[in-house]
ZAKEMI-615938 format. One record per residue (C-alpha): chain; residue in three letters; x, y, z. Coordinates in steps of 0.001 Angstrom, whole numbers, plus 500000, padded with zeros to 6 digits. Layout:
N
SITE chaine residu      u      v      w
SITE      A    ALA      X      Y      Z
...
// end
This chain:
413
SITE chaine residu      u      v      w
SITE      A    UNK 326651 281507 097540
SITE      A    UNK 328653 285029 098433
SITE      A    UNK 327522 285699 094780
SITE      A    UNK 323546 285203 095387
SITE      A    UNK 323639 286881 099160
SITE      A    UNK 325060 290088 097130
SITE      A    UNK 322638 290061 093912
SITE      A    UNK 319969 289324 096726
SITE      A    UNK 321408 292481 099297
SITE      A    UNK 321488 294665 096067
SITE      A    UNK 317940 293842 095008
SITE      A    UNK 316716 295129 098908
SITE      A    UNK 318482 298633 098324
SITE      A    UNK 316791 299560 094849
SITE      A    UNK 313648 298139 096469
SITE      A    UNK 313678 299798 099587
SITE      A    UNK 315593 303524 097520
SITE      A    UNK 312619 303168 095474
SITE      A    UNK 314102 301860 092440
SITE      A    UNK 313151 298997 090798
SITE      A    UNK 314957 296686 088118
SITE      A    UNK 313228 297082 084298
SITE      A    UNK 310975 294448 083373
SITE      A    UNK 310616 293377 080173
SITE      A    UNK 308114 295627 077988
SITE      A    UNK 307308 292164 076095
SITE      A    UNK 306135 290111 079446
SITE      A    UNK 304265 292747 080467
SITE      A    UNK 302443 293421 077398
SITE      A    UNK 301789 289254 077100
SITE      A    UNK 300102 289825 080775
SITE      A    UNK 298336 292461 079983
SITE      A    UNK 297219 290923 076295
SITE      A    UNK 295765 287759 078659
SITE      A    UNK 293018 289754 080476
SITE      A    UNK 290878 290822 077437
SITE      A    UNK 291448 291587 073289
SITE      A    UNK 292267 294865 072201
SITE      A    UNK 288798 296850 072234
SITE      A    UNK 289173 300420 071344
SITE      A    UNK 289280 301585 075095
SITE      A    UNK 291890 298814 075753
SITE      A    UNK 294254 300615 073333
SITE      A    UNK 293830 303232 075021
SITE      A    UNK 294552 302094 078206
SITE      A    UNK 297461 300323 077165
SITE      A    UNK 298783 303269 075421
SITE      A    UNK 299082 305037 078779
SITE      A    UNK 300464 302052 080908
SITE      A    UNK 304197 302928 082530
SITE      A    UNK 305594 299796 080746
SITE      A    UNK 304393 301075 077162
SITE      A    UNK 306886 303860 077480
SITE      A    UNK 309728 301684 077657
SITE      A    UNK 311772 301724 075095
SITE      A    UNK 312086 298785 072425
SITE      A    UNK 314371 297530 070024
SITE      A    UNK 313706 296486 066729
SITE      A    UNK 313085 292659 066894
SITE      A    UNK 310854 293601 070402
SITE      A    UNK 308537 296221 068059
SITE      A    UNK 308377 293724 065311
SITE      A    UNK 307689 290797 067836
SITE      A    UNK 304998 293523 069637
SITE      A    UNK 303395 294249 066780
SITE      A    UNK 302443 290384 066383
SITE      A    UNK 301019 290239 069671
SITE      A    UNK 299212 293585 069427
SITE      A    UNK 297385 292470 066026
SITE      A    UNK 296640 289060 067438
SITE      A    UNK 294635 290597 069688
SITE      A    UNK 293051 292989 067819
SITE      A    UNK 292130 290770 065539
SITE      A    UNK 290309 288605 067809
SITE      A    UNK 288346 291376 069275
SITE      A    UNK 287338 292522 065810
SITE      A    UNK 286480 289296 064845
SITE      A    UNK 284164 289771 067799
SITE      A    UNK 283223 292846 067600
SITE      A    UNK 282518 293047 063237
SITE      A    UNK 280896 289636 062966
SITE      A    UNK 277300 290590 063026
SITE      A    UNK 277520 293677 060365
SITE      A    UNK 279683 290827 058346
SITE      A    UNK 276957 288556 058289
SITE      A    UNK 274363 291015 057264
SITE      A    UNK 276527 292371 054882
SITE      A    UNK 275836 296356 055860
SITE      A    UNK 277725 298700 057550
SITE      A    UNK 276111 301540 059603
SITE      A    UNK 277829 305009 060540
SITE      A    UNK 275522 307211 062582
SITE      A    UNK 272253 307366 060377
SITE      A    UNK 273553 306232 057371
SITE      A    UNK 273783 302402 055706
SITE      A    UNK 275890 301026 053195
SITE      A    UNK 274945 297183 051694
SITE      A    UNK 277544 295361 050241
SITE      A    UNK 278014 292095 048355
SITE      A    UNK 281106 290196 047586
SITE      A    UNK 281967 287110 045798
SITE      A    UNK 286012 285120 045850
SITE      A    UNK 287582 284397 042986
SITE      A    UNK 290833 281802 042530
SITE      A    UNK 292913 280083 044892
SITE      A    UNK 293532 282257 048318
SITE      A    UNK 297169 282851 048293
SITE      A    UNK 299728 282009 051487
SITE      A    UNK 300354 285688 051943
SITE      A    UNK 296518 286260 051625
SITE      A    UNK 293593 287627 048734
SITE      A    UNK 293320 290901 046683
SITE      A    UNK 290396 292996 047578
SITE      A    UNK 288869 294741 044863
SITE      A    UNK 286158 297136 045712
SITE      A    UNK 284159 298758 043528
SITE      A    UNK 281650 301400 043200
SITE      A    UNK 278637 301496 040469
SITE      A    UNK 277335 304166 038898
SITE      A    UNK 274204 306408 038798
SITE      A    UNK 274368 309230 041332
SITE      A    UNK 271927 311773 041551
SITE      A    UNK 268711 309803 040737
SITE      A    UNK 266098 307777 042021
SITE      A    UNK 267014 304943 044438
SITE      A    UNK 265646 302484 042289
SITE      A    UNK 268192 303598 039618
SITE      A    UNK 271365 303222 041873
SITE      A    UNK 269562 299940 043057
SITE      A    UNK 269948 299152 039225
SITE      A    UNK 273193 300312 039053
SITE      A    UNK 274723 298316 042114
SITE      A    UNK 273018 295244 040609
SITE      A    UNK 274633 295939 037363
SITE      A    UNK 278280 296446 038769
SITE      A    UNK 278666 292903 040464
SITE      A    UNK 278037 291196 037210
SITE      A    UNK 280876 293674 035233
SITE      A    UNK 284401 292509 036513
SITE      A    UNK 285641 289505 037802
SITE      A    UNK 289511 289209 038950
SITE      A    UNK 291486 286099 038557
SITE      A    UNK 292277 285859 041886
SITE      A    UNK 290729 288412 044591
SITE      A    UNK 287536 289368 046682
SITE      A    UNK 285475 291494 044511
SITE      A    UNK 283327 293828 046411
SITE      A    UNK 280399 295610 045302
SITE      A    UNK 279137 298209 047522
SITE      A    UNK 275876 300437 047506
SITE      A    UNK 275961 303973 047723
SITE      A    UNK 274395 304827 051023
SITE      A    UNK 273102 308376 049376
SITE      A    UNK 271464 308663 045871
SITE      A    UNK 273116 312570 045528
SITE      A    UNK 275184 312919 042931
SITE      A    UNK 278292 312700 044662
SITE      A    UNK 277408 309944 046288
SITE      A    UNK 280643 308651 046209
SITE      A    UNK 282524 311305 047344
SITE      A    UNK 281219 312455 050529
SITE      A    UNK 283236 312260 053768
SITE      A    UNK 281871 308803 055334
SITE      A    UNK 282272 307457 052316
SITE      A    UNK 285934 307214 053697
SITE      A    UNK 284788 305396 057078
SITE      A    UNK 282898 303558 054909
SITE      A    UNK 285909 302181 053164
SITE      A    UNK 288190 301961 055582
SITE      A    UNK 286026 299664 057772
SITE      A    UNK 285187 297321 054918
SITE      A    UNK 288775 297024 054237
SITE      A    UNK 289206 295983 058048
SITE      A    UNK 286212 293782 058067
SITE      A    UNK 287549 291634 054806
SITE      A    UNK 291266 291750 056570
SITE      A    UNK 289508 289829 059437
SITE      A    UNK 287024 287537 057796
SITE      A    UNK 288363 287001 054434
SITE      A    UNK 292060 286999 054997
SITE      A    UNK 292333 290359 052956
SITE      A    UNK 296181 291521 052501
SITE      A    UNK 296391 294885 053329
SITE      A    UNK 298693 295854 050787
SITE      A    UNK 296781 294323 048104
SITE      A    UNK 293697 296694 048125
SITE      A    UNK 292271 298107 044922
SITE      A    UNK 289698 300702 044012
SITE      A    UNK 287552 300863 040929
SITE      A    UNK 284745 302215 039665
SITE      A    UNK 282074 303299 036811
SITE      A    UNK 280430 306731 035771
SITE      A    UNK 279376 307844 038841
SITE      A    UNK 281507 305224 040475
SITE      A    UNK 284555 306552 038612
SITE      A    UNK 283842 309953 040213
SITE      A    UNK 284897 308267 043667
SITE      A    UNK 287765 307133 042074
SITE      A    UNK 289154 310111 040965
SITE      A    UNK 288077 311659 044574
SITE      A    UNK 289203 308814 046877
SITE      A    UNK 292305 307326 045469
SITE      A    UNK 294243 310635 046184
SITE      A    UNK 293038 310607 049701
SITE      A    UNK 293241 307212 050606
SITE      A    UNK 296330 306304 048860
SITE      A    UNK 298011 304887 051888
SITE      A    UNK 295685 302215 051799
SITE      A    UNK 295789 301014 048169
SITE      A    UNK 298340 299666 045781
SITE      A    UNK 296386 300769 042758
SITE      A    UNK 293092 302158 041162
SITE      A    UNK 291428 302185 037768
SITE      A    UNK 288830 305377 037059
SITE      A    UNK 285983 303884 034738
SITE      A    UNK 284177 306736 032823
SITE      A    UNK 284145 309155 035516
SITE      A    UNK 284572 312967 035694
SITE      A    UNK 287553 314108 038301
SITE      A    UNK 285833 317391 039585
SITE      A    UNK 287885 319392 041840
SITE      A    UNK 290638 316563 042639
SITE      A    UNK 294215 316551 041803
SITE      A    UNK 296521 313772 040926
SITE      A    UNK 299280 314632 042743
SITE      A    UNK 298593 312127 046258
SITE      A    UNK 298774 309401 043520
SITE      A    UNK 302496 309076 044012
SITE      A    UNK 303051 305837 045181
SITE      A    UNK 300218 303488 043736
SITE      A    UNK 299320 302699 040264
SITE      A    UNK 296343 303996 038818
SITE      A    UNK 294953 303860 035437
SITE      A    UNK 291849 305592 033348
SITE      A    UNK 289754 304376 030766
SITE      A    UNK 287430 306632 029079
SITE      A    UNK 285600 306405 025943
SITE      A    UNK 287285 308446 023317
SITE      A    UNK 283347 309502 022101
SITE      A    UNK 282399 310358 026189
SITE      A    UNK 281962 314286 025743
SITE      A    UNK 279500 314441 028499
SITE      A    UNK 280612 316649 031206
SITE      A    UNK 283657 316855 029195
SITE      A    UNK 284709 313437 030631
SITE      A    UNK 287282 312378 027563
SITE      A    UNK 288870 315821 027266
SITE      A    UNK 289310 315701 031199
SITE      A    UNK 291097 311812 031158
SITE      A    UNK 292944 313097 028564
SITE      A    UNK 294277 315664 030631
SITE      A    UNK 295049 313734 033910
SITE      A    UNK 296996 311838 031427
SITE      A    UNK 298857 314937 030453
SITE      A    UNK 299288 315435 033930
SITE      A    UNK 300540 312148 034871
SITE      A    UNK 303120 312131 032509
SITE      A    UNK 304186 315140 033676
SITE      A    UNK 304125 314479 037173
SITE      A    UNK 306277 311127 036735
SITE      A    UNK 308821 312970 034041
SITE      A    UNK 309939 314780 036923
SITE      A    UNK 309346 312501 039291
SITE      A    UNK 310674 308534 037727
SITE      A    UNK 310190 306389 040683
SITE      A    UNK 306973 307590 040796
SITE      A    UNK 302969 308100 039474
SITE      A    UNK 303300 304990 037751
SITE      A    UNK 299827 305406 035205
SITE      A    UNK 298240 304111 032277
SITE      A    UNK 295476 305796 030616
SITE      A    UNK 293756 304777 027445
SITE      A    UNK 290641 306091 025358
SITE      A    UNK 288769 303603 023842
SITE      A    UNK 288169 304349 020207
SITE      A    UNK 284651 304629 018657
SITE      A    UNK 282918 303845 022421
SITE      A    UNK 280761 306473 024280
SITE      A    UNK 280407 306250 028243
SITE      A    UNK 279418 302654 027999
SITE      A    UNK 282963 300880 026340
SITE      A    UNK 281587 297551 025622
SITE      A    UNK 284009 295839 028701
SITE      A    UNK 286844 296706 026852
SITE      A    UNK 288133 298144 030826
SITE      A    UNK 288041 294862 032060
SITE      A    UNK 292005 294958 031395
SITE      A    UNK 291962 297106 034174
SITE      A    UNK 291694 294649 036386
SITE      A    UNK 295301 292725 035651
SITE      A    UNK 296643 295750 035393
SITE      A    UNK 295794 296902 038870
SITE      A    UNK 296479 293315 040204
SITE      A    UNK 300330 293558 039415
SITE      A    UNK 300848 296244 041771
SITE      A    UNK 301705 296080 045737
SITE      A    UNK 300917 298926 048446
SITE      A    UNK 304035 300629 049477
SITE      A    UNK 303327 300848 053177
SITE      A    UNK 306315 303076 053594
SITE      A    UNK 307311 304873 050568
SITE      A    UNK 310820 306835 050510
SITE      A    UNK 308412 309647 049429
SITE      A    UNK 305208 311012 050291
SITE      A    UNK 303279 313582 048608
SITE      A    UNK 300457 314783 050489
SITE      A    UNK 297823 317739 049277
SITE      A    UNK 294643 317447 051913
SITE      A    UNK 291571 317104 049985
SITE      A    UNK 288702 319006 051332
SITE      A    UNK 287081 315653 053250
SITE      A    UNK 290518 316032 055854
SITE      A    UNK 292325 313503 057121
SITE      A    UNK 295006 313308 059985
SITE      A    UNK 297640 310950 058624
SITE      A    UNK 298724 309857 055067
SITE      A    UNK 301415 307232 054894
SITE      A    UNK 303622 308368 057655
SITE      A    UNK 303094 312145 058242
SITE      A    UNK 300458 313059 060595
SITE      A    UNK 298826 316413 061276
SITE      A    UNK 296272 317450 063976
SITE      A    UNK 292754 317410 062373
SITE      A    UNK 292110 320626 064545
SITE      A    UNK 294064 322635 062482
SITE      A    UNK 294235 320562 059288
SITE      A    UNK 292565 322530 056460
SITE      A    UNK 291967 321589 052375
SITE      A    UNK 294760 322707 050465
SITE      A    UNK 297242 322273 053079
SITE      A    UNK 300553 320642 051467
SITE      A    UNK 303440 318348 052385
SITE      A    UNK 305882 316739 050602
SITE      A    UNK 308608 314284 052681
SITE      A    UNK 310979 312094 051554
SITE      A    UNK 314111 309589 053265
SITE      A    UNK 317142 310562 051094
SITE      A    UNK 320982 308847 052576
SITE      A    UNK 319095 308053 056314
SITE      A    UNK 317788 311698 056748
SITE      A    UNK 314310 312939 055957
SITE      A    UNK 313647 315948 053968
SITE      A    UNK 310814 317929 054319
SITE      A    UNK 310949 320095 050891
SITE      A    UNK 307202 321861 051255
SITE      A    UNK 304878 321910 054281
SITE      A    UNK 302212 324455 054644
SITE      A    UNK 300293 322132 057587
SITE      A    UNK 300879 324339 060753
SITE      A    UNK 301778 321300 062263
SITE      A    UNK 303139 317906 061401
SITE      A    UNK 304405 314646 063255
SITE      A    UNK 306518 311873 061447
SITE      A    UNK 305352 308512 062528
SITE      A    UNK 307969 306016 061888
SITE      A    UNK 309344 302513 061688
SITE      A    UNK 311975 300795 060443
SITE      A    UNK 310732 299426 057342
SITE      A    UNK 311079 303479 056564
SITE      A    UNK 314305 303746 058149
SITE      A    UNK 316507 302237 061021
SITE      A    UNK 315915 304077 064428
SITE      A    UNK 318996 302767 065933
SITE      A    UNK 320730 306340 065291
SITE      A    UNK 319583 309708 065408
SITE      A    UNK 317416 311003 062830
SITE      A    UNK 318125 314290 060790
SITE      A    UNK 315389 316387 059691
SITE      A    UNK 316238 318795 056949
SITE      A    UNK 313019 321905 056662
SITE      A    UNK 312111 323651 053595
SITE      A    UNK 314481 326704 054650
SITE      A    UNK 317253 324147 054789
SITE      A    UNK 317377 324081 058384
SITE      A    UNK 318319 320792 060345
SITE      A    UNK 317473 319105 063530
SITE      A    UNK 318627 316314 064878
SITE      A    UNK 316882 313549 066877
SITE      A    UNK 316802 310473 068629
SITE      A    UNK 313887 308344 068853
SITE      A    UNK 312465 305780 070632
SITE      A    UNK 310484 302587 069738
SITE      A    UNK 307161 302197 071986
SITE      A    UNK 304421 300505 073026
SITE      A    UNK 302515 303665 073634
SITE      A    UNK 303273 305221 069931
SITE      A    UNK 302178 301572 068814
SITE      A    UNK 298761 301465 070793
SITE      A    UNK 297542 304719 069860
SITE      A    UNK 298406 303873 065682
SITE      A    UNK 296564 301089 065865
SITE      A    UNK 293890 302919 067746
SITE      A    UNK 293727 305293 064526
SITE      A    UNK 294326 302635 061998
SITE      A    UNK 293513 298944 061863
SITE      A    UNK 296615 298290 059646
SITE      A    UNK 299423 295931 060576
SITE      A    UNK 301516 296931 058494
SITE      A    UNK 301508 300606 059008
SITE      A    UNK 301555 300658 062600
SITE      A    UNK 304535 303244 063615
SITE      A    UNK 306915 302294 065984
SITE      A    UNK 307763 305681 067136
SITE      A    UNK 307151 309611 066274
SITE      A    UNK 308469 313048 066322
SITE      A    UNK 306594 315672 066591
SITE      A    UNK 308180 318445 065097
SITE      A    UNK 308131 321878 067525
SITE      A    UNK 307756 324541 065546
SITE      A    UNK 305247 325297 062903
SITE      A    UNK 306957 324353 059076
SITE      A    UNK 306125 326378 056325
SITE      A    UNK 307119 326577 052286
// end
């Protein structure tokens, strides 16, 4: 009884001094969760909310991180539905169809999604209507949602261009929801034309993927160097001298090859020039497809090699940079060696590590070694608010960081 008078008399004081006992971040995000699903402008509500500052520890993020897709998934589910059903997705003034068909038994930790993008380009619509009618008859996975989408543009680089980006990265989100997509089983592929996007996009939206195959396509300005941590494999006709499109694979082979020689853990490749075939190779690509299948996203790779493209983008596996100053040849490359993170080039003038523990444990300060060998040390915090605003940017449970640092000076090579 003395006991309870005193815990009751001590309550009083903070109360009436102004201070109040924490809650728990988790009951207060289940009570906020209750009112409605996680719209855009509920994320960012939540992300400024007192209690999403608190700090977490691991099992609360990983337990948050349930509850915060949960309900983004149902408002998705919600919101996505109708463009689902019609099977077109609009940005602004522009519309992309797409068709899909399942193949195999869904497995327990959810399908493959291949998507992949015919050929033509800088024709007629009636030829890339040809074209997209052509490429959902060409492949068909063992197991996996293959997805055939249709250019929205008929330029030549239609599949290139910067929405084409938005494009994607909503169709991955809508076959997450409705098709039980897993996110780290996403593939690219592609033919001629389509093969062009290949080379373009799986550089820049390698954090999404865990592989790519480039079908008898011409690499144009790109580099290979993004394609660190997925798999990705060309297939060219070894007659294909249009454009210069053997001579090029060949090349990016070359270049592979070199890239992972100094580089082992990574740029994991196979490229192959089909003997005696032109720019059509008689399906002898299909073995792309099993090829690509065997490999898993890494959602957070020990090292990241980043070289913006010039369609920019803010974050790329799990360093960020602010699009307002983000510009196309801007460079980083980051990687966790021993519990500290080295950043060996950075040319970005700005950059912000968003992290989790599946990168590294955040129990203990973090080190952070610069490309003139400087250090600085610091300690993070897991939050609701660094959570919020990730999946605000990203509709990817998996890569949702758990906390950031933003580093305060510019770094530079």
């Amino acid at each position: 009884m003395h006991r309870l008078i005193a815990l009751t008399l001590l309550f009083q004081h903070l109360v009436l001094s102004g201070t109040t006992l924490q809650a728990d971040p988790l009951k207060n995000l289940e009570q906020w969760l209750a009112a409605t699903p996680l719209s855009d402008e509920r994320l960012r509500e939540l992300a400024s909310q007192d209690f999403a500052a608190e700090p977490l520890t691991a099992p609360q993020a990983a337990a948050a991180t349930e509850m915060l897709w949960k309900s983004r998934s149902e408002f998705l589910r919600s919101d996505r539905k109708a463009e689902l059903d019609a099977r077109e997705l609009v940005i602004g003034d522009l519309k992309m169809p797409f068709w899909y068909r399942s193949f195999g038994a869904a497995p327990a930790e959810g399908r493959r999604l291949f998507i992949s993008m015919h050929g033509g380009g800088g024709a007629p619509a009636a030829v890339n209507d040809q074209q997209y009618e052509n490429q959902k008859r060409l492949y068909q996975p063992e197991e996996g949602i293959y997805l055939v989408p249709r250019a929205a543009t008929n330029t030549w680089d239609l599949w290139h261009q910067g929405h084409i980006d938005q494009f994607f990265d909503r169709l991955i989100t809508d076959l997450m929801i409705f098709e039980n997509v897993n996110p780290d089983r996403v593939y690219f592929m592609g033919y001629s034309a389509g093969g062009d996007g290949v080379y373009q996009l799986a550089p820049r939206m390698a954090d999404r993927l865990a592989a790519a195959a480039m079908m008898a396509g011409h690499p144009n300005e790109s580099r290979p160097e993004g394609l660190r941590n997925i798999g990705f494999t060309i297939h060219m006709g070894a007659l294909d001298a249009a454009f210069n499109r053997n001579s090029v694979a060949a090349d990016w082979g070359r270049r592979l090859k070199t890239l992972q020689e100094t580089d082992p853990e990574g740029y994991k490749h196979s490229v192959t020039l089909h003997e005696g075939k032109g720019h059509w190779m008689n399906l002898e690509d299909r073995v792309a497809v099993p090829w690509m299948s065997a490999f898993t996203r890494q959602s957070w790779p020990s090292k990241v090699v980043w070289i913006q493209d010039d369609v920019l983008h803010q974050r790329f596996y799990w360093l960020q940079v602010d699009p307002r100053t983000a510009k196309a040849g801007d460079q980083v490359t980051a990687e966790v060696q021993a519990g500290k993170i080295r950043i060996s080039v950075c040319s970005a003038a700005n950059l912000t590590l968003l992290l989790n523990d599946r990168l590294l444990s955040l129990d203990s300060p973090i080190s952070v070694e610069f490309p003139d060998g400087s250090t600085q040390t610091f300690s993070v915090q897991r939050k609701l608010a660094v959570m919020a605003t990730g999946l605000l940017e990203r509709n990817d449970p998996v890569g949702v960081p758990t906390a950031s640092i933003t580093l305060a000076v510019p770094v530079r090579q």
